[in-house]
C-alpha positions in Angstrom: 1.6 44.9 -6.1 4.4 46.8 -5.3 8.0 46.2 -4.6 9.8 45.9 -1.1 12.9 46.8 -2.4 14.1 47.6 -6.2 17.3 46.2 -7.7 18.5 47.4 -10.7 18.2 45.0 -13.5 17.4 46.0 -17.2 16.1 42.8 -18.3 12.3 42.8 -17.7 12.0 46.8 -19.2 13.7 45.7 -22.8 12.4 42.7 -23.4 9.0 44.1 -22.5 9.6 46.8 -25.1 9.8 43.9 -27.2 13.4 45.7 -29.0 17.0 44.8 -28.8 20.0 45.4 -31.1 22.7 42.8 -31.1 26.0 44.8 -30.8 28.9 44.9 -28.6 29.1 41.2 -27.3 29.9 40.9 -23.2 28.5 37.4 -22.3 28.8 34.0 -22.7 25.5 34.2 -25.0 27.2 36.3 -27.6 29.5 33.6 -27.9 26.6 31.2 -28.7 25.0 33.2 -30.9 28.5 33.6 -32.9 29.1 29.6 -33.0 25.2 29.0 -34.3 25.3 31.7 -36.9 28.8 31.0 -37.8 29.4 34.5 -37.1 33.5 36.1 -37.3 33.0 36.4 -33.9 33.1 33.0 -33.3 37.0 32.9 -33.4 37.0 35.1 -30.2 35.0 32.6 -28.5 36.9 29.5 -29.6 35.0 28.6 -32.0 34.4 28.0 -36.0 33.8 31.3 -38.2 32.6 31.7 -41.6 32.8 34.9 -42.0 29.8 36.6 -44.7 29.4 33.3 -46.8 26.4 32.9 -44.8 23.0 34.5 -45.9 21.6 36.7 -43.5 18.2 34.1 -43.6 20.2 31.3 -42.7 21.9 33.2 -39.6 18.6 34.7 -38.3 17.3 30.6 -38.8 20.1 29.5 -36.4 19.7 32.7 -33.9 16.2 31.7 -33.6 17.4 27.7 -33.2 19.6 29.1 -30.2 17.1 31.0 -28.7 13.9 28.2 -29.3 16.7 26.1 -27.4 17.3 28.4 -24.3 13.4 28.4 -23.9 13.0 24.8 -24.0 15.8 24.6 -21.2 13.6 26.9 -19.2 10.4 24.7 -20.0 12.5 21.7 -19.0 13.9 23.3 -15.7 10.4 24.4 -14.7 8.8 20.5 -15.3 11.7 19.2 -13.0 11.7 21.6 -9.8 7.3 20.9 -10.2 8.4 16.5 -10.8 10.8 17.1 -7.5 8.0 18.0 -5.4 5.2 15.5 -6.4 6.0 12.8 -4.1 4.7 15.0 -1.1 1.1 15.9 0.0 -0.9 18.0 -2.3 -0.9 21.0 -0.2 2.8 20.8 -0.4 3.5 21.0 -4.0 5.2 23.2 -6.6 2.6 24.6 -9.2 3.8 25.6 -12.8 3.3 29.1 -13.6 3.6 30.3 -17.2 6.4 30.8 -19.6 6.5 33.8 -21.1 8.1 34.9 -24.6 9.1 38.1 -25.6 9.0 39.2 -29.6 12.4 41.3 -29.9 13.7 43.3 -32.7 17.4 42.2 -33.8 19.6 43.3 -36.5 21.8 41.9 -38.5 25.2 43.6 -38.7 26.4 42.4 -41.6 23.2 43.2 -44.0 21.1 45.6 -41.8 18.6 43.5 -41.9 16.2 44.2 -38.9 13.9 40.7 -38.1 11.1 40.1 -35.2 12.4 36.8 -33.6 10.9 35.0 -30.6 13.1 34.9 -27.3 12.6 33.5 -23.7 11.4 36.7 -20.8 10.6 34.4 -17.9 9.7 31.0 -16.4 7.1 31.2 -13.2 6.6 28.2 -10.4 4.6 28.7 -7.5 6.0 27.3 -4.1 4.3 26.2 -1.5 5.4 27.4 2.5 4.0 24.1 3.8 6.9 22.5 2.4 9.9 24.4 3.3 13.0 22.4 4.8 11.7 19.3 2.6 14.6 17.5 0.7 12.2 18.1 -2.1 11.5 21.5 -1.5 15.3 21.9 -1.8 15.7 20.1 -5.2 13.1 22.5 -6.7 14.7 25.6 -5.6 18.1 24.6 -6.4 16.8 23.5 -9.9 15.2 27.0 -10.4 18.1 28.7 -9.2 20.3 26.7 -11.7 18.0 28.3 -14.5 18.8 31.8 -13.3 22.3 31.2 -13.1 22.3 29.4 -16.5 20.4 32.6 -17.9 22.4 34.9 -16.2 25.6 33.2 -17.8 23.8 33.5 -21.4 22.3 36.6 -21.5 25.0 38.5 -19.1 22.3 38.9 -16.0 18.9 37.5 -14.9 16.4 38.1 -12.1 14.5 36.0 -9.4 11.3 37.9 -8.6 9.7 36.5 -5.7 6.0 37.4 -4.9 4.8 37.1 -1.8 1.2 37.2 -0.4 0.4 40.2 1.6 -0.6 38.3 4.9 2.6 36.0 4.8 4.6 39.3 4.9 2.4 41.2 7.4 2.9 37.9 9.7 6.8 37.8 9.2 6.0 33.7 7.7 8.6 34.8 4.6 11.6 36.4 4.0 11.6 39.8 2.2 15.4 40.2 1.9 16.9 41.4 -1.9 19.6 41.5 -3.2 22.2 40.4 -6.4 24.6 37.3 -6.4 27.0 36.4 -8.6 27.1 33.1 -10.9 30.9 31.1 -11.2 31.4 33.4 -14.3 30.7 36.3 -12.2 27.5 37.4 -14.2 24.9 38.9 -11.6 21.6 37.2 -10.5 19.4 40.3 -9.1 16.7 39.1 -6.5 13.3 40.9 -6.0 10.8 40.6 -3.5 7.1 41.8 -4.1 4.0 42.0 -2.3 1.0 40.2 -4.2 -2.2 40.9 -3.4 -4.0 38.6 -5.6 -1.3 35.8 -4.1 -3.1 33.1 -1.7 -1.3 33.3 1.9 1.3 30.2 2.2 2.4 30.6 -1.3 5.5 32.2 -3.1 5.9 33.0 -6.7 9.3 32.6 -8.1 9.6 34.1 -11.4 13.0 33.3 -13.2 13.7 36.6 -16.1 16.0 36.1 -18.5 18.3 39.3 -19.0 18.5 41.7 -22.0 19.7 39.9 -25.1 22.9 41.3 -26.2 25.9 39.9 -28.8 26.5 40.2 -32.4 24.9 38.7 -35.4 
């Protein structure tokens, strides 16, 4: 595999390293990690704060709520772009891919406490070519695009890696454009295109990747 063109995106290399300290919030997740842990950051954010009365169990409890809910949304998105597409022939339907998880390292300012907490890396649906310009083709693809813009909004960025198979790009059948847009909040959404060699022709991959976990706890 290798990549047509590389975008700069730091999600995928931390989360893989499996490590991330929560400090200097800048995105809408830090907000929601304030607000669940009750966190003195929360009055920045518009929301209740409590300050240190908390244990530093209880806050990692409701970090880990916050972030068990994020991957559920993720689960949920990829059931309903695959339950868009069903209606259509079986050649012409979405696949669900995996969902993967990430173990990352987060500290707790207040106590220095350091736990190993469980957080969303990516989502995966495969889509078939055969069904391209289908109303329900387009339902799928905004739903997964939704997700990456939801994620991007949380976490501050996200990606959409596209694999391609190698015969689909050779015969120009897909597009191998990249680039980054921006969500309404103005957080960027980086897109990647690879070539797959292990990828059956008249399929794409679209991987969704949550972006680097940042806030404080």
């Amino acid at each position: 595999m290798r990549y047509l063109k590389l975008t700069l995106i730091s999600c995928a290399a931390v989360l893989a390293s499996g490590c991330a300290t929560l400090e200097d919030a800048s995105s809408s997740f830090s907000c929601m990690l304030s607000r669940a842990t009750n966190s003195a950051n929360a009055q920045s954010c518009g929301g209740p704060a409590a300050g240190d009365s908390h244990a530093p169990s209880d806050r990692f409890g409701r970090l880990q709520s916050v972030l068990d809910q994020e991957a559920q949304r993720a689960r949920a998105a990829q059931v309903q772009a695959v339950s868009a597409m069903q209606g259509l022939p079986p050649g012409q339907r979405a696949i669900a891919g995996g969902v993967r998880m990430a173990d990352v390292s987060i500290t707790d300012s207040q106590s220095g406490q350091t736990r190993r907490m469980r957080a969303l890396e990516s989502v995966s649906v495969d889509m078939p070519l055969a069904a391209k310009g289908r109303p329900e083709y387009t339902r799928a693809m905004d739903t997964l695009k939704n997700l990456a813009n939801e994620l991007a909004n949380n976490r501050g960025a996200s990606s959409i890696v596209v694999d391609q198979a190698e015969a689909d790009v050779r015969a120009n059948r897909v597009n191998t454009s990249t680039g980054t847009t921006q969500t309404s909040s103005g957080k960027p959404v980086s897109v990647l295109k690879n070539i797959d060699r292990t990828l059956p022709a008249g399929t794409e991959r679209y991987t969704i990747q949550a972006g680097e976990i940042r806030g404080q706890l």
